[in-house]
C-alpha positions in Angstrom: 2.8 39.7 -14.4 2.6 36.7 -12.4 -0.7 35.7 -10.9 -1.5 35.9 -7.3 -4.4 34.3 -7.3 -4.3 30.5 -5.8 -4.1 27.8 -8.4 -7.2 25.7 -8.1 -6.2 22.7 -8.9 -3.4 23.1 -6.1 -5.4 24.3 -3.8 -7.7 20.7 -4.7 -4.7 19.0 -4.0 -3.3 20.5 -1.1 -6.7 19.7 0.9 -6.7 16.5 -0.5 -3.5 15.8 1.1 -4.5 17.7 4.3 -7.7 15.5 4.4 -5.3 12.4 4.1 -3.3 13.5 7.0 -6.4 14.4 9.7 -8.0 11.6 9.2 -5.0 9.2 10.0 -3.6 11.6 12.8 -7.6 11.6 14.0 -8.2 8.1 13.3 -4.6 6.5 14.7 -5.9 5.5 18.0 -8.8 3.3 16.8 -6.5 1.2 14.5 -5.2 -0.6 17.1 -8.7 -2.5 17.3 -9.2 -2.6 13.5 -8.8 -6.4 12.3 -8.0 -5.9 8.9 -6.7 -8.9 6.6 -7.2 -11.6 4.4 -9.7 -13.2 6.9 -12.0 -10.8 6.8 -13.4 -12.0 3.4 -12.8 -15.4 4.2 -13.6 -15.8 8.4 -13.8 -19.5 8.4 -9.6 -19.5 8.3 -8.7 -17.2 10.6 -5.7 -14.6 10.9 -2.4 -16.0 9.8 -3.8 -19.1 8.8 -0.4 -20.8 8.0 1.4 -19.2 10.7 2.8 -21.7 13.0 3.6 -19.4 16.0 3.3 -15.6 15.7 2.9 -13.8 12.8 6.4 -12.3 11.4 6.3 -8.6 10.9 6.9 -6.8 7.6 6.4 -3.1 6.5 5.1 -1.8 3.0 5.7 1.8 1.7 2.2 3.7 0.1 3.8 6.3 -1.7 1.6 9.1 -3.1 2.7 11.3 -5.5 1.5 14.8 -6.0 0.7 15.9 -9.1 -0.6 19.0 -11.0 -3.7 16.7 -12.9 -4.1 14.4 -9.2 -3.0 12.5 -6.6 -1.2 9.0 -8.0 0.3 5.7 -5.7 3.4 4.3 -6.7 3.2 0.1 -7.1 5.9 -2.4 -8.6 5.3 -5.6 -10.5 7.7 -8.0 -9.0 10.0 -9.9 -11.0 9.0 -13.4 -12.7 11.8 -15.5 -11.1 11.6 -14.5 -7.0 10.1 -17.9 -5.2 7.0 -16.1 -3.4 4.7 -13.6 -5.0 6.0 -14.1 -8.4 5.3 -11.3 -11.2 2.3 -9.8 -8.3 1.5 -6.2 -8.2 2.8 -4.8 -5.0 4.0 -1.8 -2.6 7.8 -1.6 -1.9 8.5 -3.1 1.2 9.3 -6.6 3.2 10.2 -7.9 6.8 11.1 -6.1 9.5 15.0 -6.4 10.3 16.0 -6.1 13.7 18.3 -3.3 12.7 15.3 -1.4 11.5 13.8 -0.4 14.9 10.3 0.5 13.6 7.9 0.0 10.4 8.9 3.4 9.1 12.4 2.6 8.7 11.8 -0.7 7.5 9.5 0.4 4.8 11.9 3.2 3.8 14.9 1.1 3.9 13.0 -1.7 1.2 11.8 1.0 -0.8 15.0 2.3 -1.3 16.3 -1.3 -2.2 13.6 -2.1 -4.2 13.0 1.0 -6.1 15.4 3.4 -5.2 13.6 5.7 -3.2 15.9 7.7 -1.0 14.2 8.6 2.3 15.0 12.2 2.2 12.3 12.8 -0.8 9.6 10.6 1.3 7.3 13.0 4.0 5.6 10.3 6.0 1.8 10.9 6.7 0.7 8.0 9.4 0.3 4.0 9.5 -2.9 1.7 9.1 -4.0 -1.0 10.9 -1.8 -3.9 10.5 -3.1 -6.5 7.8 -2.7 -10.0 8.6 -1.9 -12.0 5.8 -3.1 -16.0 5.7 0.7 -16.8 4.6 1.5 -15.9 8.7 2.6 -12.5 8.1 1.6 -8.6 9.9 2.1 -5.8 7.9 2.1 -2.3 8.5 1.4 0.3 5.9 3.5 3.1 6.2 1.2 6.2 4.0 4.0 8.8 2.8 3.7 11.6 0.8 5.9 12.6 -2.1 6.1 16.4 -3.2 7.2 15.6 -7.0 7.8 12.6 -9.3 11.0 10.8 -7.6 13.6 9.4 -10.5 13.5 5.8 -9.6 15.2 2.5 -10.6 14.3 -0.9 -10.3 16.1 -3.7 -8.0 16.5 -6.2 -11.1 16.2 -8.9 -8.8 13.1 -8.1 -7.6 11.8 -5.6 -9.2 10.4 -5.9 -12.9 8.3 -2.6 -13.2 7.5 0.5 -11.4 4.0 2.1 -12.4 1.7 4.9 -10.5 -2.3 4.6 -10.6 -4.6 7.4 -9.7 -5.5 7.9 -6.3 -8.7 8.7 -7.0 -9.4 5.1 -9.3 -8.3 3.5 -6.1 -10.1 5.3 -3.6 -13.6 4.8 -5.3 -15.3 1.7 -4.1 -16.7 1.0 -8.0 -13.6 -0.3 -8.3 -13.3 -2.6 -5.7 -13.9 -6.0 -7.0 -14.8 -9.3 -5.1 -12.8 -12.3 -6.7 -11.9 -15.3 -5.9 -10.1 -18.6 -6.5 -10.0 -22.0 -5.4 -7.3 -22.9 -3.0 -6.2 -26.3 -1.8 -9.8 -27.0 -2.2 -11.3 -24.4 -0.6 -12.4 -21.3 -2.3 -10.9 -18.2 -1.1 -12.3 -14.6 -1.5 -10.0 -11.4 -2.1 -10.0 -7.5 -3.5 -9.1 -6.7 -7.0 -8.8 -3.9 -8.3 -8.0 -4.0 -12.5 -6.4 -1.1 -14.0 -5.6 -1.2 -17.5 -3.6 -4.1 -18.2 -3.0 -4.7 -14.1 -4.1 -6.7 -12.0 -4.1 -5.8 -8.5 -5.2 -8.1 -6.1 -4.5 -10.1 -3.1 -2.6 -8.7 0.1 -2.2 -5.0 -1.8 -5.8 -4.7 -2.6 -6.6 -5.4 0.5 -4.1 -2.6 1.9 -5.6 -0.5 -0.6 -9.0 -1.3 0.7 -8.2 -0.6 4.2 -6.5 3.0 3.4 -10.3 3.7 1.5 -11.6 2.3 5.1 -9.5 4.3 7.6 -9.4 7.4 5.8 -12.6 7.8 2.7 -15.2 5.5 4.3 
């Protein structure tokens, strides 16, 4: 006989994802004023510090799978050889085409090329707060929700690996390092966030921070 009594480790998961989705749908019109970004750790250089004019747009994907033993996020280590950002941890996603319209179709259009994530098994769940990025760039997060574990393959030209961490490790501030590194002369402070033998850090720990922010904090 098969059991009519709700499972309880779905019924965790379904209000975990029903939390996810208030808060962003309550919290939406205050992110306008959020000023989230690399200066915020480091406020003597200022948004878009190498931006010369305004700040390009771009769109990442946060893709979080649900899962019978938790919530997970979907990240990519980008490939060794690409000219910017080479072999980082990072969210599927880039610049904003013309052709794209909005963030959401942006981010679904580079996770489809980066990872092959077709849009029709993506539910989208709300934006963040753009995060300026020193480098001149504004990125929105796009949050989406994924009912089961996607069969993906990697862009070989940008895309070396394709790896999920727990929601929960990356939603608990414990983990939520302060590092930081000297750059042309100057030391600069930034999120990191090791997980076994990754190293997240940089622009997508700082996305990562800002979903904790908007949504756990």
């Amino acid at each position: 006989m098969t059991s009519t009594y709700p499972n309880p480790e779905t019924a965790a998961l379904d209000a975990e994802f029903l939390s996810l989705r208030e808060r962003l749908v309550e919290r939406a019109p205050l992110l306008g004023g959020r000023d989230t970004g690399d200066h915020v750790l480091n406020p003597d250089m200022g948004p878009c510090a190498k931006a010369k004019g305004a700040p390009k747009d771009a769109a990442v994907l946060i893709p979080i799978i649900r899962d019978s033993d938790g919530a997970s996020v979907l990240l990519t280590q980008r490939t060794a050889h690409l000219s910017a950002h080479a072999g980082q941890i990072a969210f599927p996603g880039g610049k904003i085409d013309p052709e794209d319209g909005t963030p959401e179709r942006a981010a679904l259009r580079e996770a489809e090329e980066e990872i092959g994530l077709a849009s029709n098994e993506v539910q989208l769940i709300g934006n963040l707060a753009p995060y300026l990025t020193g480098s001149g760039y504004r990125i929105t997060p796009v949050v989406a929700e994924l009912e089961t574990r996607p069969r993906l393959k990697a862009n070989p030209n940008e895309v070396a690996d394709i790896f999920e961490v727990p929601l929960s490790f990356l939603m608990d501030p414990a983990n939520h390092e302060t590092h930081s590194r000297v750059w042309q002369g100057y030391r600069r402070y930034f999120y990191a966030m090791p997980y076994q033998e990754r190293y997240i850090w940089g622009v997508t720990a700082g996305i990562i921070r800002s979903l904790y922010d908007t949504v756990y904090a």
